[in-house]
PyMOL Python script that loads the backbone (N, CA, C, O; Angstrom):
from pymol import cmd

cmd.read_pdbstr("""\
ATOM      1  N   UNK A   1       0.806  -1.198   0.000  1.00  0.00           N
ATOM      2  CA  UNK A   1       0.000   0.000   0.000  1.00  0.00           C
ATOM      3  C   UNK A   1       0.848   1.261   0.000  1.00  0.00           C
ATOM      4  O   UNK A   1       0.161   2.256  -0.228  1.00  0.00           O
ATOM      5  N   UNK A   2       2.024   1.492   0.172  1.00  0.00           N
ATOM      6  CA  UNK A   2       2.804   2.404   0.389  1.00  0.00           C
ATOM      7  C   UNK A   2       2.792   3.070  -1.136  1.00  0.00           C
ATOM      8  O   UNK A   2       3.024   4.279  -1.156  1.00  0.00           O
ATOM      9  N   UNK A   3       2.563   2.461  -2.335  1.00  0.00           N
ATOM     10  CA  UNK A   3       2.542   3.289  -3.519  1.00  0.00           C
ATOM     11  C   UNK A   3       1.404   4.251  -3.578  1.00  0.00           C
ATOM     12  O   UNK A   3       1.381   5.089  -4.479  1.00  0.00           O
ATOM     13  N   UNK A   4       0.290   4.181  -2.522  1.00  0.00           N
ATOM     14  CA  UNK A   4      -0.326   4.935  -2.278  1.00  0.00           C
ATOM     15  C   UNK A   4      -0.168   6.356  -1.633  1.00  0.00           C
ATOM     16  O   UNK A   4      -0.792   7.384  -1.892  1.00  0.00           O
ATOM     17  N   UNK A   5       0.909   6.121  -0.656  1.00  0.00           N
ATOM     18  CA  UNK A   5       0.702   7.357  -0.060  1.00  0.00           C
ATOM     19  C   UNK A   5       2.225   8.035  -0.071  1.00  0.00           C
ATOM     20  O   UNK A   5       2.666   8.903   0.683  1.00  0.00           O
ATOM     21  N   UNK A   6       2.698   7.542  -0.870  1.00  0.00           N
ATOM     22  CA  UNK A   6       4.208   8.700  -1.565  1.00  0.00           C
ATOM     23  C   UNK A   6       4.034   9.059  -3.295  1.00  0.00           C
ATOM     24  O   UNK A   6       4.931   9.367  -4.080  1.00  0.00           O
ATOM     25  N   UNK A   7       3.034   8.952  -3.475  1.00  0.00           N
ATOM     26  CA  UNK A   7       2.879   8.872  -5.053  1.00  0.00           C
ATOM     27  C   UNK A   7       1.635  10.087  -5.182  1.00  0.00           C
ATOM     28  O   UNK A   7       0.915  10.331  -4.214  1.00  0.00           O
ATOM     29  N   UNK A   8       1.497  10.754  -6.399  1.00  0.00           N
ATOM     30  CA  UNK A   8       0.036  11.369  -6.213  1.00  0.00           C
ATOM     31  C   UNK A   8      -1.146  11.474  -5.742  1.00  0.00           C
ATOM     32  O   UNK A   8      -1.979  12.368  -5.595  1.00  0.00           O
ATOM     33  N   UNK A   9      -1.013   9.955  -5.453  1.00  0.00           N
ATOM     34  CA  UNK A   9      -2.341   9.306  -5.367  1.00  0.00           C
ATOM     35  C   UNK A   9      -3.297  10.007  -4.059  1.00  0.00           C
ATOM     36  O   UNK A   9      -4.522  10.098  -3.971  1.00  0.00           O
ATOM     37  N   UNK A  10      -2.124  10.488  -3.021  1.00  0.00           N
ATOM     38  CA  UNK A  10      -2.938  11.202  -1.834  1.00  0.00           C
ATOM     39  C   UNK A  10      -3.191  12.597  -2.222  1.00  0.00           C
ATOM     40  O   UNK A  10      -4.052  13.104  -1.503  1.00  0.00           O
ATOM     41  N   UNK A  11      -2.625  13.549  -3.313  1.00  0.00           N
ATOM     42  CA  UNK A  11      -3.003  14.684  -3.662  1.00  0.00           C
ATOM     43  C   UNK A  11      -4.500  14.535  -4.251  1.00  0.00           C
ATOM     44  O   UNK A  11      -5.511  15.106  -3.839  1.00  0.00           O
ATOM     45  N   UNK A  12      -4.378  13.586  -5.361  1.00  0.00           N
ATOM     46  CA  UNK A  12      -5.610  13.062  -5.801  1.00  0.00           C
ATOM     47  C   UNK A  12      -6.691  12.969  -5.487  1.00  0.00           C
ATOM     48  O   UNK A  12      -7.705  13.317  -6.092  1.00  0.00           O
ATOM     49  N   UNK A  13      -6.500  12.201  -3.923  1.00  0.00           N
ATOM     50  CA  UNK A  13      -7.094  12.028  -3.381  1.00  0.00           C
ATOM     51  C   UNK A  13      -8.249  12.893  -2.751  1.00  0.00           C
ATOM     52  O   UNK A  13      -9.474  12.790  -2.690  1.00  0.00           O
ATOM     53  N   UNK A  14      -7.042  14.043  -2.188  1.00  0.00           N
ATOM     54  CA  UNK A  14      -7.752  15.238  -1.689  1.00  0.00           C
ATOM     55  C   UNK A  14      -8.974  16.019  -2.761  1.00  0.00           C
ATOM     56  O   UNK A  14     -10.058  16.549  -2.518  1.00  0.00           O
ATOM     57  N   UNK A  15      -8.201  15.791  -4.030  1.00  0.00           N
ATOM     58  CA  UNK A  15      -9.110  16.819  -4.878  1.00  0.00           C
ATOM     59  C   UNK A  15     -10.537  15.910  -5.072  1.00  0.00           C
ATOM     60  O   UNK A  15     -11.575  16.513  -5.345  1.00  0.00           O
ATOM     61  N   UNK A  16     -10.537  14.684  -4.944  1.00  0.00           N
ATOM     62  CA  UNK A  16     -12.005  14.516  -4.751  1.00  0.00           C
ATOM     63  C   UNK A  16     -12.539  14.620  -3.758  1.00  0.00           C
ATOM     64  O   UNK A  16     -13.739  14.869  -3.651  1.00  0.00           O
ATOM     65  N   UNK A  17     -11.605  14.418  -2.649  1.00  0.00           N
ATOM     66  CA  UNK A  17     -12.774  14.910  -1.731  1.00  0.00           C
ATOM     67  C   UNK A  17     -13.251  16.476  -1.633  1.00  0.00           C
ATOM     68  O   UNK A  17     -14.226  16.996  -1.090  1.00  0.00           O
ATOM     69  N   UNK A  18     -12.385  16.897  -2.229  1.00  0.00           N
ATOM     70  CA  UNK A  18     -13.051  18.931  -2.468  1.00  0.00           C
ATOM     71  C   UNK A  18     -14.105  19.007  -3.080  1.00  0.00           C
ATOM     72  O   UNK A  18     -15.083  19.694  -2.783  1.00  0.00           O
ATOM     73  N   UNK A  19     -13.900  17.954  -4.414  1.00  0.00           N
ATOM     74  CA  UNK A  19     -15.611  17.558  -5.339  1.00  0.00           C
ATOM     75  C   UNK A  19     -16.231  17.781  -4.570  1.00  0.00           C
ATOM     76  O   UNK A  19     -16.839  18.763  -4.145  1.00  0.00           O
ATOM     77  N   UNK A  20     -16.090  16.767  -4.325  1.00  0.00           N
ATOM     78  CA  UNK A  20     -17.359  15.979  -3.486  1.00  0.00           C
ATOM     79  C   UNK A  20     -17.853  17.232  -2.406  1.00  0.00           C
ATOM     80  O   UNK A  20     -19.009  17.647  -2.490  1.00  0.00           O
ATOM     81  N   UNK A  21     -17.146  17.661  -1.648  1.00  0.00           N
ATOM     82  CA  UNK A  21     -17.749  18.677  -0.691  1.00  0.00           C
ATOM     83  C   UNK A  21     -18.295  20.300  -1.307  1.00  0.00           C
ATOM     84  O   UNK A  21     -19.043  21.151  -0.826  1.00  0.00           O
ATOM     85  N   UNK A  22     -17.630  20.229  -2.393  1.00  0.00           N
ATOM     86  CA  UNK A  22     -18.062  21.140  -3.383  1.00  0.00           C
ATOM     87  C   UNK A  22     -19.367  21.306  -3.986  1.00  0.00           C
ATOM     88  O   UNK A  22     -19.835  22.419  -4.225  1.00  0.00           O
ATOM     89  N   UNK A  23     -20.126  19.917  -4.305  1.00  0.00           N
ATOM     90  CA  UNK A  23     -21.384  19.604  -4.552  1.00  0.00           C
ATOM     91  C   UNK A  23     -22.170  18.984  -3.846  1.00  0.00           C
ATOM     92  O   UNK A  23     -23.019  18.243  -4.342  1.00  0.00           O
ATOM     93  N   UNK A  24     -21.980  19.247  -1.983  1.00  0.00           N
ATOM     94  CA  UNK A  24     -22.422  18.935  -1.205  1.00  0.00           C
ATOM     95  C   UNK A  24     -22.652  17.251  -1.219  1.00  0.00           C
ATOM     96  O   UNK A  24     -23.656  16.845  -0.635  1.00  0.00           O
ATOM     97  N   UNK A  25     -21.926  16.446  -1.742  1.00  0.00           N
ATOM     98  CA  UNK A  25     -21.920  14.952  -1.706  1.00  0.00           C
ATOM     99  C   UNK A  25     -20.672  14.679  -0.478  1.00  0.00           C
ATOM    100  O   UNK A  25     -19.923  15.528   0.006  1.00  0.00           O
ATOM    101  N   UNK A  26     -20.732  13.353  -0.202  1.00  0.00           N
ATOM    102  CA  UNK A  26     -19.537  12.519   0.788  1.00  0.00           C
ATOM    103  C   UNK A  26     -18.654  11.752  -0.609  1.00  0.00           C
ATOM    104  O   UNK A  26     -19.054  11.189  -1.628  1.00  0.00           O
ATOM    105  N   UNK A  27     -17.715  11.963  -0.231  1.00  0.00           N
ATOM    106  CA  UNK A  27     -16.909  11.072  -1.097  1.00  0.00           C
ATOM    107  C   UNK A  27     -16.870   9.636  -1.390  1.00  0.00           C
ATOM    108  O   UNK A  27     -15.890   9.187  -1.983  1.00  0.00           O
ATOM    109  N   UNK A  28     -18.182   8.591  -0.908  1.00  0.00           N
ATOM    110  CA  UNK A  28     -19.012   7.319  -0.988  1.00  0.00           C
ATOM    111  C   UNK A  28     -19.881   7.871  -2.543  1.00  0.00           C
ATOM    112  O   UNK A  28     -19.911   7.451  -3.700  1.00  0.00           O
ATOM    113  N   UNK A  29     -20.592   9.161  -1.710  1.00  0.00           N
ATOM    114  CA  UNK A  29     -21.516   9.240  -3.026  1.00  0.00           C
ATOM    115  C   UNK A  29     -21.034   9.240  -4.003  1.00  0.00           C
ATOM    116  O   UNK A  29     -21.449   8.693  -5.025  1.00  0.00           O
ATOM    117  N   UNK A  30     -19.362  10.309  -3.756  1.00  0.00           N
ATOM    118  CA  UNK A  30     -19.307  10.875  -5.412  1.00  0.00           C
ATOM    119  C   UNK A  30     -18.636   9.854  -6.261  1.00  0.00           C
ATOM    120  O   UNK A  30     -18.445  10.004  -7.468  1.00  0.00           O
ATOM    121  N   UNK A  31     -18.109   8.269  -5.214  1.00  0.00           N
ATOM    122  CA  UNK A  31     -17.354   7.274  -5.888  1.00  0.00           C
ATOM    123  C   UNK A  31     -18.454   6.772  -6.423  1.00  0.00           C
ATOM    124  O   UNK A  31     -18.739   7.127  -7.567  1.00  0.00           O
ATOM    125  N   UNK A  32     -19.202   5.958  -5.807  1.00  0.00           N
ATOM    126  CA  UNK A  32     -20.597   5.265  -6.272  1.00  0.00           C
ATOM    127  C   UNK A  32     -21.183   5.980  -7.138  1.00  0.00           C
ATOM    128  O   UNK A  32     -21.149   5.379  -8.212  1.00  0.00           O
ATOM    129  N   UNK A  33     -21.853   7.237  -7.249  1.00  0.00           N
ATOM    130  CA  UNK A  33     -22.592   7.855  -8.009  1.00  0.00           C
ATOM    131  C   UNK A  33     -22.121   7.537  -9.285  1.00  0.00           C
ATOM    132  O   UNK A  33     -22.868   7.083 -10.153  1.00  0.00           O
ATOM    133  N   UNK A  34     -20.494   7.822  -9.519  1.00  0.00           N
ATOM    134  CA  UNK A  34     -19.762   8.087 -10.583  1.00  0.00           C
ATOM    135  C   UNK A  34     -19.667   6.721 -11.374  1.00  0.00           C
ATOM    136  O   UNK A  34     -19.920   6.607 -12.573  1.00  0.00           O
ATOM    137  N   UNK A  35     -19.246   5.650 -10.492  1.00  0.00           N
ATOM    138  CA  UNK A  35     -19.538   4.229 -10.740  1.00  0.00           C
ATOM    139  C   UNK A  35     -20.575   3.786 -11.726  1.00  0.00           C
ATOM    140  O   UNK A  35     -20.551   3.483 -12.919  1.00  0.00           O
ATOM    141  N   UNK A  36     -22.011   3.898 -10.274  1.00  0.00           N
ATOM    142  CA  UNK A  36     -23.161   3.478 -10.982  1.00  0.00           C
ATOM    143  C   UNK A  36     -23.437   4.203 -12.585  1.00  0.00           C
ATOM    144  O   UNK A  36     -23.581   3.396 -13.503  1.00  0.00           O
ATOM    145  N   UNK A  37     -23.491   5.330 -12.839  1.00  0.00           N
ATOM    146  CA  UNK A  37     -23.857   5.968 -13.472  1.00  0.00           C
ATOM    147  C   UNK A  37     -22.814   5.773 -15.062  1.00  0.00           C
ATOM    148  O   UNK A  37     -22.994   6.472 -16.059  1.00  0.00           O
ATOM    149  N   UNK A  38     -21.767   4.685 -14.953  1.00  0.00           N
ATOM    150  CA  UNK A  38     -21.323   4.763 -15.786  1.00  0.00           C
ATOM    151  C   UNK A  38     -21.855   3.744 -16.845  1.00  0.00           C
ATOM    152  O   UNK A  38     -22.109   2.684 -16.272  1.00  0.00           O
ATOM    153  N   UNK A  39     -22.169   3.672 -18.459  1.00  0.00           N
ATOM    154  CA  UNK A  39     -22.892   2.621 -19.004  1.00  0.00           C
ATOM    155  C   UNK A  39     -22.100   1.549 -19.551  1.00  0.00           C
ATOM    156  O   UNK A  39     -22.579   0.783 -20.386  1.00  0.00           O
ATOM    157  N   UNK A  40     -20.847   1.441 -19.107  1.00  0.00           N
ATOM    158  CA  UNK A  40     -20.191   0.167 -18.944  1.00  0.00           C
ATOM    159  C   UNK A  40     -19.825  -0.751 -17.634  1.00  0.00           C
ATOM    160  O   UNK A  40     -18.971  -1.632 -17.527  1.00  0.00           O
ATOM    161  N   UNK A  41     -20.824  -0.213 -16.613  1.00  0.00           N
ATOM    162  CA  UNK A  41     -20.317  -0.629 -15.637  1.00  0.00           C
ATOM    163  C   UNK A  41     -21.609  -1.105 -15.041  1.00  0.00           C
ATOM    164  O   UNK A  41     -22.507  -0.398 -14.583  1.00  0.00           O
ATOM    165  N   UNK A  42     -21.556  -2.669 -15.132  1.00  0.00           N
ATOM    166  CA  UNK A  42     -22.744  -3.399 -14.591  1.00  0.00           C
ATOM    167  C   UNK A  42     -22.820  -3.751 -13.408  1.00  0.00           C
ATOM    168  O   UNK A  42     -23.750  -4.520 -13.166  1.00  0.00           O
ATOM    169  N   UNK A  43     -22.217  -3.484 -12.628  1.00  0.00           N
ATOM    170  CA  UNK A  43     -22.256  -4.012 -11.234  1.00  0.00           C
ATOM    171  C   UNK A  43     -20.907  -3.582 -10.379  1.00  0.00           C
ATOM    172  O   UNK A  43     -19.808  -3.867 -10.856  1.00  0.00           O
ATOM    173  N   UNK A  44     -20.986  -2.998  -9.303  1.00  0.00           N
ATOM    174  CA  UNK A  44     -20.053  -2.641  -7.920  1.00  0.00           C
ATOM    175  C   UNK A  44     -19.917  -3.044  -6.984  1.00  0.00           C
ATOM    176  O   UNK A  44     -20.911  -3.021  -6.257  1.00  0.00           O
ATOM    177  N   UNK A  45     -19.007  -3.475  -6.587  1.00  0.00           N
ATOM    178  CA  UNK A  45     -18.380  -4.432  -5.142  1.00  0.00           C
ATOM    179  C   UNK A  45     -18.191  -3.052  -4.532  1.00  0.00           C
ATOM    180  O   UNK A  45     -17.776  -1.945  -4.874  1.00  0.00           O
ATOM    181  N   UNK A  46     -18.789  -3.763  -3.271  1.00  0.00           N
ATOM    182  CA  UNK A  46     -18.206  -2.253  -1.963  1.00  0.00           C
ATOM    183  C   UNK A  46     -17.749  -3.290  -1.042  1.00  0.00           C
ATOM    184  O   UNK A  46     -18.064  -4.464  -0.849  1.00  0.00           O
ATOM    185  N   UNK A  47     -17.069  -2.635  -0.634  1.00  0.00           N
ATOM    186  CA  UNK A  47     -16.412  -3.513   1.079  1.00  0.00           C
ATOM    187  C   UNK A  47     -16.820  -2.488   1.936  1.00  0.00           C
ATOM    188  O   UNK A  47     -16.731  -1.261   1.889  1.00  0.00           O
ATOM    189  N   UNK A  48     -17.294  -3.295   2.737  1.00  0.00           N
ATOM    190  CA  UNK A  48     -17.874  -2.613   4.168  1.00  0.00           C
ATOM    191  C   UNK A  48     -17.341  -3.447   5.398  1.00  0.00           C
ATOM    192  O   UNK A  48     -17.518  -4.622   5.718  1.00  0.00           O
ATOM    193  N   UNK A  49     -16.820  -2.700   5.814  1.00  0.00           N
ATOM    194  CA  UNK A  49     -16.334  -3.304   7.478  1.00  0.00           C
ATOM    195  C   UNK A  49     -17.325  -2.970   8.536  1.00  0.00           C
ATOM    196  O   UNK A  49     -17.149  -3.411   9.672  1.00  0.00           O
ATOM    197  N   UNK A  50     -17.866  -2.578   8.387  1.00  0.00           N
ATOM    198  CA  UNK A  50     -18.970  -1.917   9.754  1.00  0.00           C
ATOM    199  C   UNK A  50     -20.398  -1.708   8.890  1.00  0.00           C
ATOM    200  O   UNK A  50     -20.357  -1.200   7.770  1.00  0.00           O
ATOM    201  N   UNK A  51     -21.908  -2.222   9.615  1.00  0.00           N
ATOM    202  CA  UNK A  51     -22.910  -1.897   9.366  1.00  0.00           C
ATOM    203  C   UNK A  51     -22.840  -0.629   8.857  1.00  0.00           C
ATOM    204  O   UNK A  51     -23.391  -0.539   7.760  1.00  0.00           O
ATOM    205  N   UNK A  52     -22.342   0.407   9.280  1.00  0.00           N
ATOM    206  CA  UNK A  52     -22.802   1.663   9.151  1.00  0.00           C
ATOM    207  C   UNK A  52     -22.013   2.137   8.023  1.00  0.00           C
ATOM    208  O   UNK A  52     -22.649   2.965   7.372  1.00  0.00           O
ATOM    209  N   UNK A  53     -20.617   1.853   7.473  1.00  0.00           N
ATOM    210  CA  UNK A  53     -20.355   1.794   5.910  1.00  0.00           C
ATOM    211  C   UNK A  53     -21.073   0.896   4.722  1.00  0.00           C
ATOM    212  O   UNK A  53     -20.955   1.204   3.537  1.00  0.00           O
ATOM    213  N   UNK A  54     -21.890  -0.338   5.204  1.00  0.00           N
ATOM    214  CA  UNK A  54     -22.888  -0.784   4.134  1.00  0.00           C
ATOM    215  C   UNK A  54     -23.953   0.368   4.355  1.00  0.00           C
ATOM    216  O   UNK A  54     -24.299   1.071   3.405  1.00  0.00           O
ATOM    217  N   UNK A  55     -24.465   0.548   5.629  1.00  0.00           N
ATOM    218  CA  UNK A  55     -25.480   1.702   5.175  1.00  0.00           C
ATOM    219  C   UNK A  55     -25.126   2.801   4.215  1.00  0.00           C
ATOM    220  O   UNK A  55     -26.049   3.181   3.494  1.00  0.00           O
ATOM    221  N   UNK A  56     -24.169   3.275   4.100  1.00  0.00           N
ATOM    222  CA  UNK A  56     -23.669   4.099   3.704  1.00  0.00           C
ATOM    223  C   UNK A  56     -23.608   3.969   2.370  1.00  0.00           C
ATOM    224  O   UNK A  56     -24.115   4.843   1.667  1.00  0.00           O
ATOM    225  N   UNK A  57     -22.911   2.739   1.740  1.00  0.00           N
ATOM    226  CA  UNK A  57     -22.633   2.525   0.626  1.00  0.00           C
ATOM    227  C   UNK A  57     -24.083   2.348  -0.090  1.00  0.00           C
ATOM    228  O   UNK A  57     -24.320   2.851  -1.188  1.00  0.00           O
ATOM    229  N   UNK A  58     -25.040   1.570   0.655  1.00  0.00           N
ATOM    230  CA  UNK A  58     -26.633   1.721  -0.201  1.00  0.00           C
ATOM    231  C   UNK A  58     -27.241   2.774  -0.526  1.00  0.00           C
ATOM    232  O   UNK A  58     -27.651   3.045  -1.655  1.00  0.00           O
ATOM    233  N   UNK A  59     -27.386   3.814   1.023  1.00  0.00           N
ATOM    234  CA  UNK A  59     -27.146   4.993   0.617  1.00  0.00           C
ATOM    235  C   UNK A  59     -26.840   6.157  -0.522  1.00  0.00           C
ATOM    236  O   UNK A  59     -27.491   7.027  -1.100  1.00  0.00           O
ATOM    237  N   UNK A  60     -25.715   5.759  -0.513  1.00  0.00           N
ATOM    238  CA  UNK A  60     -25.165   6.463  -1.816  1.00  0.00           C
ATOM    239  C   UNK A  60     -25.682   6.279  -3.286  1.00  0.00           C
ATOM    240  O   UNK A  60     -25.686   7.153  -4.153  1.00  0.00           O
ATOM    241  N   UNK A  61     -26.162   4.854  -3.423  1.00  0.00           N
ATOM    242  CA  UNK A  61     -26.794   4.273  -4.387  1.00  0.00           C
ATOM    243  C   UNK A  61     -28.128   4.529  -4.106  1.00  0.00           C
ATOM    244  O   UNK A  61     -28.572   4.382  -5.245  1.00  0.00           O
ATOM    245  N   UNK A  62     -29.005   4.778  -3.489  1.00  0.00           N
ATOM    246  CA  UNK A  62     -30.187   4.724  -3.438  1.00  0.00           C
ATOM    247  C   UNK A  62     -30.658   6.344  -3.701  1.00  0.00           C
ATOM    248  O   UNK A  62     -31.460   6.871  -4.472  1.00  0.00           O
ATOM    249  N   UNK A  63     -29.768   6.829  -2.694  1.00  0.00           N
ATOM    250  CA  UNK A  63     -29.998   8.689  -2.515  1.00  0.00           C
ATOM    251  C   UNK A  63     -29.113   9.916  -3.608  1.00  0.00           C
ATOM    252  O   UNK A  63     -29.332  11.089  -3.911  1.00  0.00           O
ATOM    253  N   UNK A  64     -28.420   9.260  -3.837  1.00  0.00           N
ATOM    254  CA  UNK A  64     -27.731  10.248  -5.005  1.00  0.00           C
ATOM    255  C   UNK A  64     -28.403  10.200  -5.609  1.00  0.00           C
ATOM    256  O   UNK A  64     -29.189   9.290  -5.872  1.00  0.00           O
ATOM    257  N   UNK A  65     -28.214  11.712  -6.214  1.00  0.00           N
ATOM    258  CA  UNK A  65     -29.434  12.094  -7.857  1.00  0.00           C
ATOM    259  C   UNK A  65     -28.595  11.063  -9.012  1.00  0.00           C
ATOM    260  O   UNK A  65     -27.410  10.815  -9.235  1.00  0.00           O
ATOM    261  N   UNK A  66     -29.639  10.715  -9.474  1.00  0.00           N
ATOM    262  CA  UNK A  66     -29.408   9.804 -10.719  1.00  0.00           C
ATOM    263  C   UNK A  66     -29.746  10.630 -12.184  1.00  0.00           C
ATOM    264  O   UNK A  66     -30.875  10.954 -12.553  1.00  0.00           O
ATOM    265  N   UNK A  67     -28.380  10.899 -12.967  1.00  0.00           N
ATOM    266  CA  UNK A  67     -27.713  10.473 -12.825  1.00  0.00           C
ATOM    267  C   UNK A  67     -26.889  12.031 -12.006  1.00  0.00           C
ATOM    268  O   UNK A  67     -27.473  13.078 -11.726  1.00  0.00           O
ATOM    269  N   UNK A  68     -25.329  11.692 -11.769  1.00  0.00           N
ATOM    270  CA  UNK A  68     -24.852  12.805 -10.977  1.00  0.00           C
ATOM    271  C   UNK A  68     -24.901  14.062 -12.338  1.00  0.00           C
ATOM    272  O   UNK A  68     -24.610  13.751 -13.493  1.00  0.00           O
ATOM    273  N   UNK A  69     -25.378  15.673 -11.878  1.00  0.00           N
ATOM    274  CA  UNK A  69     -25.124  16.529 -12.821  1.00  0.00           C
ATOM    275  C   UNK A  69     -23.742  16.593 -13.673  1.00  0.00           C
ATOM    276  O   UNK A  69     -22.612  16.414 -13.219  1.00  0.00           O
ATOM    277  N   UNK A  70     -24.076  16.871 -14.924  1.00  0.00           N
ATOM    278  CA  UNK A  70     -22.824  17.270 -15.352  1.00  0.00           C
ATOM    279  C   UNK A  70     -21.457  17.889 -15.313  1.00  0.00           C
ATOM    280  O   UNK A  70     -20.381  17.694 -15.878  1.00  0.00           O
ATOM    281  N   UNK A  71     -22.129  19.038 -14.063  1.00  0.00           N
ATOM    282  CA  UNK A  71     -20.759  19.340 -13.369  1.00  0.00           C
ATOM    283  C   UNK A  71     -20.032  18.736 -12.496  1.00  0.00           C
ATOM    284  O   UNK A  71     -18.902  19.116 -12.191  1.00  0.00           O
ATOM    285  N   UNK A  72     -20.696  17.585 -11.937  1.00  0.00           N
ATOM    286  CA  UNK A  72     -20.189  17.291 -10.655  1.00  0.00           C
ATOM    287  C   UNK A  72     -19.303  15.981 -12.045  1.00  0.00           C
ATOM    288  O   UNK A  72     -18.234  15.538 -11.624  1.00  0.00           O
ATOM    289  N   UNK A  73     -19.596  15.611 -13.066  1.00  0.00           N
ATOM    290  CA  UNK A  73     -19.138  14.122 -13.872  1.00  0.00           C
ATOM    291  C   UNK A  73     -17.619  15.301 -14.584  1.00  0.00           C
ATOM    292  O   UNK A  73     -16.468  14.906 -14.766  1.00  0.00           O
ATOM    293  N   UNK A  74     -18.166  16.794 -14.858  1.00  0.00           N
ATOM    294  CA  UNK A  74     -16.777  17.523 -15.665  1.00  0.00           C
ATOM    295  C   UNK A  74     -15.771  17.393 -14.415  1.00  0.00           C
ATOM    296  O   UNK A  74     -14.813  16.687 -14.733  1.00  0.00           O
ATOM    297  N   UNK A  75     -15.711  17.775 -13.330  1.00  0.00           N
ATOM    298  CA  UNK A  75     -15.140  17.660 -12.223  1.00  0.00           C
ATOM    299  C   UNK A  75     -14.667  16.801 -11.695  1.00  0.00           C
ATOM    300  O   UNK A  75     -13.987  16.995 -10.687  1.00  0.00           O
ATOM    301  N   UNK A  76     -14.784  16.091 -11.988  1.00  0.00           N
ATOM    302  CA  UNK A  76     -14.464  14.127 -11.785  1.00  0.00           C
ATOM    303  C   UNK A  76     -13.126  14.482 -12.748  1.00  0.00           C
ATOM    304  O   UNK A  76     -11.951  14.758 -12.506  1.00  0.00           O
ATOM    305  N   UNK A  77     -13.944  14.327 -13.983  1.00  0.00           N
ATOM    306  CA  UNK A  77     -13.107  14.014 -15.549  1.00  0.00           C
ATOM    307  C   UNK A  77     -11.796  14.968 -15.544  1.00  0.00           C
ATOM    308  O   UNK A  77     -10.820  14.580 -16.186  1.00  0.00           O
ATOM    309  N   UNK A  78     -11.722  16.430 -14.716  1.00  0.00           N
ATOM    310  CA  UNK A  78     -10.857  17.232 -14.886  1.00  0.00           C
ATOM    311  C   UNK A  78      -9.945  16.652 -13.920  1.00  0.00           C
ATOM    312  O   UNK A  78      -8.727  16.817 -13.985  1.00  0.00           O
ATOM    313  N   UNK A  79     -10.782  15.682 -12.639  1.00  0.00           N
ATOM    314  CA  UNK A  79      -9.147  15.726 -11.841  1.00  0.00           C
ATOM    315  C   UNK A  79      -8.693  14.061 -12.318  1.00  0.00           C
ATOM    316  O   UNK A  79      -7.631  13.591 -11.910  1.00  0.00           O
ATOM    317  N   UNK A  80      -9.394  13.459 -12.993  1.00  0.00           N
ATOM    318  CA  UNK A  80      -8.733  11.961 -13.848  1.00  0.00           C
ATOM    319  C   UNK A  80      -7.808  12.804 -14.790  1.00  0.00           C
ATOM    320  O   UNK A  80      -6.630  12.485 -14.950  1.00  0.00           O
ATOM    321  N   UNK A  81      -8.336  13.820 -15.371  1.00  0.00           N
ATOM    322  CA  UNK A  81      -6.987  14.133 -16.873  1.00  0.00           C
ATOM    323  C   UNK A  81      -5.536  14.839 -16.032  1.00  0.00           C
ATOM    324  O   UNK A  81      -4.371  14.839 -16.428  1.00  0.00           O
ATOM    325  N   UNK A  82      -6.008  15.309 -14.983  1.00  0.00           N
ATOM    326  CA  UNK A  82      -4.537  16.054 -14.364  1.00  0.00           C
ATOM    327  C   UNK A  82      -3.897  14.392 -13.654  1.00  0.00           C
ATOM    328  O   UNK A  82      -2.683  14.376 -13.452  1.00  0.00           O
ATOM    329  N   UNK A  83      -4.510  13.381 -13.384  1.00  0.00           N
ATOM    330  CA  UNK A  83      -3.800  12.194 -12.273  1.00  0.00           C
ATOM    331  C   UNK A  83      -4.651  11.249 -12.944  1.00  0.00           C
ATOM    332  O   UNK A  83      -5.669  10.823 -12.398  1.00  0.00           O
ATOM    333  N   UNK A  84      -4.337  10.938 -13.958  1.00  0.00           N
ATOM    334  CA  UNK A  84      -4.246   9.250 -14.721  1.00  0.00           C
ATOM    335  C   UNK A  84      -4.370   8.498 -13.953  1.00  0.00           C
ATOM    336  O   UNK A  84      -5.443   8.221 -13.415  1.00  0.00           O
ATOM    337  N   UNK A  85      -3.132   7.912 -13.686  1.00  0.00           N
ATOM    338  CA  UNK A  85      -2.838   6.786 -13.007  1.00  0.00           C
ATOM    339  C   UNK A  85      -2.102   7.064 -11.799  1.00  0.00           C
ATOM    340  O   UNK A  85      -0.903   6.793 -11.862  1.00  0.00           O
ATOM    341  N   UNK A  86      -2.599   7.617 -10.542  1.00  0.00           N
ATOM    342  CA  UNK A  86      -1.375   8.525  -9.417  1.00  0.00           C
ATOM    343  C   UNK A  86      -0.756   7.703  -8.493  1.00  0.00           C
ATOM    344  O   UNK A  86      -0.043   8.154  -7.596  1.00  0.00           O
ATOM    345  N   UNK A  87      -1.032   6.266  -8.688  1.00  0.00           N
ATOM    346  CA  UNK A  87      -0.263   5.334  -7.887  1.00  0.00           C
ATOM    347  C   UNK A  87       0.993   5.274  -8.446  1.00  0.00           C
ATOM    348  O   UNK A  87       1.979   5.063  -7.739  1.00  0.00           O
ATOM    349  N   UNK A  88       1.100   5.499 -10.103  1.00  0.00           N
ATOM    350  CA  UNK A  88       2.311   4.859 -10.926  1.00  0.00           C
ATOM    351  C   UNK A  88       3.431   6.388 -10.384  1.00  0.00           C
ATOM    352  O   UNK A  88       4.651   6.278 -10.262  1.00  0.00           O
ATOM    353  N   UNK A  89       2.956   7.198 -10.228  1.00  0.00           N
ATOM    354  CA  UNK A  89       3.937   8.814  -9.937  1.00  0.00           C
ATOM    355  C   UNK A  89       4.582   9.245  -9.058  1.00  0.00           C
ATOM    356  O   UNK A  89       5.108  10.353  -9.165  1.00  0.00           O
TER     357      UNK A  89
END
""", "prot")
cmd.dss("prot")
cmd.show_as("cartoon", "prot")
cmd.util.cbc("prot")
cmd.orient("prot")
């Protein structure tokens, strides 16, 4: 796990969670939302360690606007084109 947290990947990190708090979502929603909502993507594994992260994770799927607005999907897409791949960096 350490390529995680000396590599971009924790800058990255941060900028979704700014999304996400930016468009008043949790960073569950704005993963899931972004997930579900994609039309190659038939199905999502969540890991939940605690009742209250499966709540969470249904949650996100049940209560996010479907699909997420366009700004909140340009905002996604702008911080994938600045950090590709931010584990490899």
């Amino acid at each position: 796990m350490e390529r995680y947290n000396k590599s971009i990947a924790r800058e990255a990190t941060i900028k979704y969670i700014e999304t996400a708090k930016k468009h008043g979502l949790t960073p569950v929603q704005l993963a899931l939302g972004f997930a579900r909502d994609r039309p190659f993507v038939t199905s999502t594994i969540v890991g939940a360690t605690s009742v209250n992260q499966l709540k969470e994770d249904i949650d996100a799927f049940l209560l996010t606007e479907r699909p997420l607005p366009p700004e909140v999907v340009a905002d996604i897409e702008d911080i994938f084109k600045r950090y590709k791949d931010p584990p490899m960096f």
